[in-house]
N, C-alpha and C positions, 0 to 999 in steps of 0.2 A: 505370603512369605513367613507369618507367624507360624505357622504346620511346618512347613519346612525345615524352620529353626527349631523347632522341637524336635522332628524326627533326629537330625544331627545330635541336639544334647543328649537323645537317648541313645545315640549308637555312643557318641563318646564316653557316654555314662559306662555301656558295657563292656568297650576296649580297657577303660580305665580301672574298673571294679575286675575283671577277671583278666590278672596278668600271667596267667598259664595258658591263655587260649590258643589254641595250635593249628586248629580248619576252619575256613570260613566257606559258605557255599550260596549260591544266588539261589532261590527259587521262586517257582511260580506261585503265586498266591493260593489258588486251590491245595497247592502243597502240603501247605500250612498241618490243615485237617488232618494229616498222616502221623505228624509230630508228637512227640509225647508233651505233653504239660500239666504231668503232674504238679505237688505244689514243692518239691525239692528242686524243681528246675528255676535256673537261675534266669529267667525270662521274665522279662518288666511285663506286670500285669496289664498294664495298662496299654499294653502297643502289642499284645501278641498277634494280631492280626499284620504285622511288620517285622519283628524281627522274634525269632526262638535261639535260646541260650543256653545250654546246658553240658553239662563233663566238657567243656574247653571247648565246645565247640556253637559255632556262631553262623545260624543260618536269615538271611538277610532278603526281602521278596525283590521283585521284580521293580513291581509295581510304584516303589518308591525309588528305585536308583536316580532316576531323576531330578526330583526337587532335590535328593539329600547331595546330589555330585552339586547345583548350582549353591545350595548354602554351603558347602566346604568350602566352595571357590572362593566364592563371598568372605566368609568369616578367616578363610586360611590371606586373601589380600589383606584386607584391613588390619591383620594384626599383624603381618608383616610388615607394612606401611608403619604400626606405631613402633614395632620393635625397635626399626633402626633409628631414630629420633632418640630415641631411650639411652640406649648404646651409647651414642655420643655425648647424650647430655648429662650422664648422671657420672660422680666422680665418683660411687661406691656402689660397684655391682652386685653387693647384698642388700642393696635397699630394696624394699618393698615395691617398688613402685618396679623396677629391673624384673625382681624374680615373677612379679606377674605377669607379665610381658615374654617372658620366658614360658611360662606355664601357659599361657595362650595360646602360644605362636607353635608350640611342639604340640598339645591337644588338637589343636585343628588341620595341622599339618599330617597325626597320623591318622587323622580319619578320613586325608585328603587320598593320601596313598594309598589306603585300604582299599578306597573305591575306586582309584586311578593308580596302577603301579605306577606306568609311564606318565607320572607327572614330576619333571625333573623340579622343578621350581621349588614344588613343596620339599622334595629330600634335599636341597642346597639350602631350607631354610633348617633343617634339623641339623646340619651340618654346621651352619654358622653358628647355630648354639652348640652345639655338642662339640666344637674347635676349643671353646672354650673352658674346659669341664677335665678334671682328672679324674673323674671315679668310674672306676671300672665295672662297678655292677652298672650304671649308667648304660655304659658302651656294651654290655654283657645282652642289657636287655633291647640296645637298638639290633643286635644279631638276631635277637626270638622274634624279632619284631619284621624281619626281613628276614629267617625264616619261617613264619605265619602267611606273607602275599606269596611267596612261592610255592606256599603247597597247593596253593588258586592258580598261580599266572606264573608257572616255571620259566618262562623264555623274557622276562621281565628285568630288561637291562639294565635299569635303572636300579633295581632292588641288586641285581649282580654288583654293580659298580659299588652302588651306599656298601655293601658287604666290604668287599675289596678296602673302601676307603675306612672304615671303621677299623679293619684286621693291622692294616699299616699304622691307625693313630694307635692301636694298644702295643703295637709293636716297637715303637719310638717311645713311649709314654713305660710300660710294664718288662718290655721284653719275651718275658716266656710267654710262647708261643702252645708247648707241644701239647696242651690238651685240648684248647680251642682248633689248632691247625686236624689233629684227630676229629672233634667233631665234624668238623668243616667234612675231610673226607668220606666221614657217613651219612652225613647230609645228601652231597653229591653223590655218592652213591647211589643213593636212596631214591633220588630224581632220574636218575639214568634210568634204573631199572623202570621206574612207575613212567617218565616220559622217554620215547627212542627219539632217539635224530637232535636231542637239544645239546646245540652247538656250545652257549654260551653256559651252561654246565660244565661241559667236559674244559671248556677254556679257563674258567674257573679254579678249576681241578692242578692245569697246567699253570696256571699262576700262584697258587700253593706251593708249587716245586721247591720254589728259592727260599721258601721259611722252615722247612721241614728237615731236621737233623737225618745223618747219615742211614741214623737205624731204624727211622721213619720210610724214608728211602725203599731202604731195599723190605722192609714190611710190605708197603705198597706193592712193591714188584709183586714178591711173592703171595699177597692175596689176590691181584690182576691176574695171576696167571688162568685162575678158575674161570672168572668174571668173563675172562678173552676167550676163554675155549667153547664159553657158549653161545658167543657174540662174534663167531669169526668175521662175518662181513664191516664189521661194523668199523671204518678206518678211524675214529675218534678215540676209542678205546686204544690199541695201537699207537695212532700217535701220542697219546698220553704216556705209554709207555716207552715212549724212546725218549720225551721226556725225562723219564727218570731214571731212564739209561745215562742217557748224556751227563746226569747228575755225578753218577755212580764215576764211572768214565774221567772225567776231570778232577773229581776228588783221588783218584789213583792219581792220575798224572802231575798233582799239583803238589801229591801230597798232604792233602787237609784233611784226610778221613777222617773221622772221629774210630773207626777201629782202623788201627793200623796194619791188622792183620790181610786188609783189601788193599794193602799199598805195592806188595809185589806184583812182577808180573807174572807169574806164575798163578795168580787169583784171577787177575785178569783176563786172564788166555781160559781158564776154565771157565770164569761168568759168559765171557763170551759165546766157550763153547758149548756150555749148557742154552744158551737163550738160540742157540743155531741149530740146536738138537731139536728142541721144541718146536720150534718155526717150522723145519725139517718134515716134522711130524702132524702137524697140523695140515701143510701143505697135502702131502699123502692121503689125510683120512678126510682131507675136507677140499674137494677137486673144484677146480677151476675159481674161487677166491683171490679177488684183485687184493686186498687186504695184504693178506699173507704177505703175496709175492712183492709188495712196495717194503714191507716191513722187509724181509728179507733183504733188499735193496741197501737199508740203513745199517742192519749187522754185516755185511762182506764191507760198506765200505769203512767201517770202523775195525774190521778185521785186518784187512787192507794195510790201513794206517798205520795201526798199532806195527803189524809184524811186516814191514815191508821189507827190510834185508834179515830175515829170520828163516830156518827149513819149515817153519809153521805156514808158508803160504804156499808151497808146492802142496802139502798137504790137506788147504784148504781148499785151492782151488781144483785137486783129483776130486774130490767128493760135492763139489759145483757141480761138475762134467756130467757125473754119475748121475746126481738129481736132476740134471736137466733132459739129458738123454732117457732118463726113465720116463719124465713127464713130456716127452717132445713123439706123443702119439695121436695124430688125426682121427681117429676113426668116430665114427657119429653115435651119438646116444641117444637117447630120448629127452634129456633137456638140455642138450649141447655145453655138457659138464665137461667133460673131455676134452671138446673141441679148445674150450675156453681156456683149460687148463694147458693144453698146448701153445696157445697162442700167446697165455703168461709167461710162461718155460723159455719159447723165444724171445721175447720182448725182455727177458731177465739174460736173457743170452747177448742180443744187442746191446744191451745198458753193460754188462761186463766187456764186451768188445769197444763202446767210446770212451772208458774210464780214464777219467784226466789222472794218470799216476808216471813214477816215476818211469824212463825210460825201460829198464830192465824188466821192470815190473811189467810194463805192456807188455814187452815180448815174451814175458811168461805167460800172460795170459792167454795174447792170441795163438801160440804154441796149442794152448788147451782147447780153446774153441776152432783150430781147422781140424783137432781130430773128431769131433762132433759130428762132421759131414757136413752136406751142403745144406745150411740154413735156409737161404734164402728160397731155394726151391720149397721150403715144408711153408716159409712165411706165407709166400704167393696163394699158395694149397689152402691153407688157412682164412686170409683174408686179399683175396684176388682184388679187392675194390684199391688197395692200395700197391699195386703190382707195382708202378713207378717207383716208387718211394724205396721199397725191397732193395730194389734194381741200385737205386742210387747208391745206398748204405753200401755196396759192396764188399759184404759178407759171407 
């Protein structure tokens, strides 16, 4: 148990002494041998055979995650165990006896987490100290600190939440937000790109929304637009962005923009029509994309809504007609891009024909979709496994 508690003091030694450290990485002991260790590296002489330290970054062997995860557990209980006793007992939480107790319980805590993202225990004990705490570089450095385990363990809910909960106590406590909430987005960013399919990322992202002023906003939009064009499949990207649609969208309607020059509707009928251009166009160059055609789904019905006794929805829905009928072609390809794209085309054709909207409105639309031709016949052609179903919709 004495080795144990030593390896521990020496990783806490180098979490503690290098507070710029940004990578951390596990490897296998033969590893080692590849590493530089000159003598400007910041690597404890005496353990290089266990951990290498150098330019901010902290390579950690195998061979010890072991002992060093049960003495964190070890050492991260016990001083939980005295902190709260402390807490309660002492009438001056600058007393010396407090602030050590403090400095305990947050040193073993972050070397609990280093090792274990998903250890909730240990971030609700950093939490219960840092509840109590105004200083912002404090809260500045639990973000570098929860951005460090996710450049290791990006899908690491707990480090997502500790973030989340840290951004709201500066939010209440400081208020401005806008260059922490920017970082925040490059951060995320920066994980999307390096990891695909991480959900709790992009949610992230979408929880940002409500802190970010108007002109953050439409920034966002307009650098997503790149990011989406090369990520068409990708539905997370997309939903994030209707996200920040919806933002856009209610500040018109509410009135709250911070420009008020997005307050007519006359901006709004162009934002719209620009984000329906693009769609449009993506749609075309990038065939058969579930993606696209659900986004698509979100701009008509907020089209829709906005202009529903306006001449603006005859004229949206002639140019529906047009893009559905271009894309409402069976014919077979080599990776059934076509196929698929038809079978989007329809299934965007049905979802305009059950549209919960005004009276009047339905009947303009299905006006539109019987000149179409007969749907139901291309669905069956398409996907026969659901002939019934076709049949039923009667369309």
């Amino acid at each position: 148990m004495e080795e144990s508690d030593d390896l521990l003091l020496q990783l806490e030694q180098i979490l503690e002494n290098d507070e710029q450290l940004d990578e951390i990485g596990f490897i296998h002991p033969t590893q080692f041998a590849t590493l530089d260790t000159n003598s400007d590296s910041h690597s404890l002489q005496f353990n290089t055979h266990f951990f290498w330290n150098k330019d901010h970054k902290l390579a950690i062997s195998f061979e010890v995650l072991s002992p060093l995860y049960r003495a964190a557990v070890q050492k991260h209980s016990c001083a939980r165990r005295n902190y709260k006793p402390i807490v309660r007992s002492c009438s001056k939480e600058g007393s010396e006896e407090f602030l050590g107790s403090e400095i305990d319980l947050l040193r073993h805590s972050k070397a609990l987490v280093v090792l274990s993202p998903n250890f909730p225990t240990a971030w609700n004990s950093r939490k219960l100290i840092l509840s109590n705490h105004h200083d912002l570089t404090l809260f500045l450095n639990e973000l570098q600190l929860s951005t460090l385990i996710l450049s290791y363990s990006p899908k690491s809910e707990c480090a997502w939440s500790h973030r989340r909960w840290i951004i709201k106590l500066i939010a209440k406590r400081f208020q401005n937000l806008e260059a922490i909430i920017r970082n925040e987005s490059e951060l995320v960013k920066k994980i999307c790109e390096k990891f695909k399919m991480n959900y709790r990322a992009w949610n992230h992202w979408c929880w940002l929304v409500s802190y970010m002023t108007t002109q953050q906003v439409l920034d966002e939009l307009s650098k997503l637009r790149k990011w989406a064009e090369l990520h068409v499949a990708d539905n997370s990207c997309f939903h994030f962005r209707r996200r920040l649609l919806v933002r856009v969208l209610q500040n018109n309607s509410t009135g709250k923009a911070e420009d008020t020059s997005f307050n007519e509707e006359s901006h709004t009928c162009s934002f719209l029509e620009g984000e329906l251009e693009w769609n449009e166009l993506l749609i075309r160059r990038y065939v058969g994309r579930e993606a696209l055609w659900i986004h698509r789904r979100f701009l008509s019905h907020c089209w829709i809504n906005k202009f529903a006794n306006d001449s603006k929805l005859n004229m949206f829905l002639d140019r529906e007609m047009q893009l559905v009928k271009t894309c409402l072609v069976s014919s077979p390809d080599e990776f059934n891009d076509i196929l698929a794209q038809a079978y989007l085309a329809a299934a965007y054709f049905l979802w305009l024909s059950k549209l919960q909207a005004a009276p009047q409105i339905r009947y303009e639309i299905h006006g539109r979709l019987r000149e179409a031709g007969d749907v139901t016949s291309l669905l069956v052609k398409i996907s026969p496994e659901k002939t019934l179903f076709w049949q039923s919709m009667g369309i």
